[in-house]
N, C-alpha and C positions, 0 to 999 in steps of 0.2 A: 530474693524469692527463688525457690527452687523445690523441683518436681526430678523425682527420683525413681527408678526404676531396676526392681532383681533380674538376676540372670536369666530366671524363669520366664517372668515375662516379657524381658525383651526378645529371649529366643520366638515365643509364642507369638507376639505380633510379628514380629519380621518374618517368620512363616507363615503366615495370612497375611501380609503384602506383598510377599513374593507371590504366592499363590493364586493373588486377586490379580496380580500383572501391573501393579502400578498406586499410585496417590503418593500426598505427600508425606504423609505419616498416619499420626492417632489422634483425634481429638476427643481431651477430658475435659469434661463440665459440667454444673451442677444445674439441676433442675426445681422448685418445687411440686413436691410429690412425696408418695409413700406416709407411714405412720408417725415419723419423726423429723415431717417436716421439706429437705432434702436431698433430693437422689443423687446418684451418679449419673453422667453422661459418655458412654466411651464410644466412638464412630471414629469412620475411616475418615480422613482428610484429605482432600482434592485440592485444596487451594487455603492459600493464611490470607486474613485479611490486613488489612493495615495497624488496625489496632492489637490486634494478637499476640502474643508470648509467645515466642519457639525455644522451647528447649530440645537440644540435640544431645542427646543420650547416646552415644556408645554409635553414633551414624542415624538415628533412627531420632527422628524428629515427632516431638510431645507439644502439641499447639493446644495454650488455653483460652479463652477470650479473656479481659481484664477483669468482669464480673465474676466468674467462675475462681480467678487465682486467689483472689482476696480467701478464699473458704479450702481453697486447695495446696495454700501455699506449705510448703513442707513433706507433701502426699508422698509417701512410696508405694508404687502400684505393684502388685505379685502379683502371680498367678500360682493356682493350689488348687494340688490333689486329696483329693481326702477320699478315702474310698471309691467308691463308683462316680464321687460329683468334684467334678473341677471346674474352674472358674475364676475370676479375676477379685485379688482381695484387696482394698485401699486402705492401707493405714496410715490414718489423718490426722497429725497433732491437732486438729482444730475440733472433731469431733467432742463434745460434750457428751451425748448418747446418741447408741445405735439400735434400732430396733432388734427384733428379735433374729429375722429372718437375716441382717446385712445389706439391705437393701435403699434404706433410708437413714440419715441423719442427723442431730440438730445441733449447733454451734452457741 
């Protein structure tokens, strides 16, 4: 299993953790929610739990819980500019459909 990450956005989070002064990394997980079912989850990390997935990317550590990887396994997370809107893009082999917006899911 394995969670992957572009240059983009590893530069981007490790500039918001430097910046926030600290944690353990990022944590990616899935929620339900949105039109297709479910979401993305992306927050700061403080602490891994026992059960947890740590992937270390390039020094910068990606904790997922074991429910979340099952649907995330393979993810490469970007981050993208696209005119005036940037933001963080998941491309998910596992995704089946994605709503319209990007925002939700279904597997």
């Amino acid at each position: 299993m394995a969670i992957t990450m572009t240059t983009a956005a590893h530069n981007h989070v490790s500039r918001f953790l430097e910046n926030r002064g600290g944690g353990v990394g990022i944590r990616l997980a899935v929620r339900t929610t949105g039109c297709s079912g479910m979401g993305y989850v992306l927050e700061f990390a403080d602490e891994v739990a026992e059960e947890d997935q740590v992937f270390d990317i390039e020094g910068l550590k990606v904790v997922i819980d074991p429910k979340s990887l099952v649907y995330l396994d393979g993810t490469e997370l970007d981050f993208v500019k696209e005119g005036l809107n940037e933001g963080f893009k998941f491309n998910n082999p596992n995704a089946r459909s994605e709503c319209g917006c990007g925002e939700s899911f279904s597997v």
